[in-house]
N, C-alpha and C positions, 0 to 999 in steps of 0.2 A: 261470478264464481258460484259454485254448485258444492254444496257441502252432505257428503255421506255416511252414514253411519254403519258398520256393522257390527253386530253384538252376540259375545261368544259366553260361555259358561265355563266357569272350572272348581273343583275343591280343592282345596290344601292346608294345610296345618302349618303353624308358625308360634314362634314364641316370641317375644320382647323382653331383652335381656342384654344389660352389660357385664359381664366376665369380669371388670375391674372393679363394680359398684357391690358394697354388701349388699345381700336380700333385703334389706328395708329399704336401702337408695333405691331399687329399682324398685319394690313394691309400689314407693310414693311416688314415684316417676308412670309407671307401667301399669300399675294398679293389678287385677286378675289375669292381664297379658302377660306377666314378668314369670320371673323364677321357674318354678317346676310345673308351671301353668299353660305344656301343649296345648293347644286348642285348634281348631277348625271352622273354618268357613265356606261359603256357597257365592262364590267371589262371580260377580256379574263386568263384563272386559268389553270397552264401548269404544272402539276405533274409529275413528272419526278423517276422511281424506277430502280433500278441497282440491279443485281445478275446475274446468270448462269440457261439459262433456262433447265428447268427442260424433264430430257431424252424421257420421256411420251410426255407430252402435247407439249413440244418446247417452253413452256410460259416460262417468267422471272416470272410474276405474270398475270393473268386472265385478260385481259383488263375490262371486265367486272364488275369486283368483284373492280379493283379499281377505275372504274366510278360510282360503289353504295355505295363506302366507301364515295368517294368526295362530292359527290350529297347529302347522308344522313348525314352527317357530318358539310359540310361547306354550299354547295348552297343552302341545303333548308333554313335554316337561315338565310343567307347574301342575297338573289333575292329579290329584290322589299322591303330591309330596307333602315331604316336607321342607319347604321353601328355606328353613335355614340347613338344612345339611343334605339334600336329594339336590338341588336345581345347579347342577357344576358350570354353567355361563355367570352365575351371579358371582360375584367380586369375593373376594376372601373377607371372611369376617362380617357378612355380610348383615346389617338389621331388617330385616325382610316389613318394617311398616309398609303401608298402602300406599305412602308418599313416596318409597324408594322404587318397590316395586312397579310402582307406572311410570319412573324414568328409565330403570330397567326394561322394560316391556319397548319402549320408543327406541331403545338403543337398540336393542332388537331388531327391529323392523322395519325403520326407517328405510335405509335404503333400498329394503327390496320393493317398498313400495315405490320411490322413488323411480324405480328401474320401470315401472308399471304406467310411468306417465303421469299421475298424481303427487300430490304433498302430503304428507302425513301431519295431519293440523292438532288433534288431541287423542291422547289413552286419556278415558275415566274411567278409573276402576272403583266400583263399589265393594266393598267390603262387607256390611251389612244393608240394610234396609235404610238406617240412619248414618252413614258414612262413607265419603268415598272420597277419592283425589283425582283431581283433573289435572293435567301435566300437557304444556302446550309447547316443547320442545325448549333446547337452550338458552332460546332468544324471547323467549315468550311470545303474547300471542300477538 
């Protein structure tokens, strides 16, 4: 098996915040994420697809085809929102952490990659420099 990565860019703003918890539960929970505390990031999106490239082309899958799946899919709706009240595929109520958003992101895509002749094996979404989540489908990896 042959493992691919493509690696897309987006920004967006997000807050962490419980609606039921007073401003100090979520302060101590969320820290400078919580409460009245918008903020923004320069979020780095690593897609990662596994198969056996194909005898023709040598591709696992088209680099190409899964940089328009990505981009049509996730970044054009996720770039310059904001992820808890702009991105209308994410769930109601939704807490936009890094760990929700890259099961989001898989739920996404999965299939059309699927459809492509590969598997979709990991979303890591970086967040920061120091922070990211790897997400290896339902079943893990």
């Amino acid at each position: 098996m042959v493992y691919v990565t493509r690696r897309e860019t987006f920004n967006a703003a997000h807050k962490l915040h419980v609606a039921d918890w007073s401003d100090e539960k979520n302060k101590a929970v969320f820290g400078k994420c919580s409460n009245k505390n918008w903020h923004g990031h320069n979020y780095e999106l690593f897609v990662t697809v596994v198969g056996q490239p194909d005898e023709i082309t040598g591709y696992v899958m088209d680099a190409k085809v899964l940089s328009d799946i990505v981009k049509t899919k996730i970044t054009k709706s996720v770039d310059h929102s904001n992820m808890n009240l702009d991105v209308d595929w994410f769930p109601k109520n939704f807490m936009p952490s890094t760990e929700n958003v890259a099961i989001q992101f898989w739920n996404r895509i999965e299939a059309e990659v699927s459809s492509q002749g590969a598997t979709l094996y990991c979303i890591r979404l970086h967040e920061t420099e120091n922070i990211y989540a790897e997400y290896f489908g339902p079943n893990g990896k």
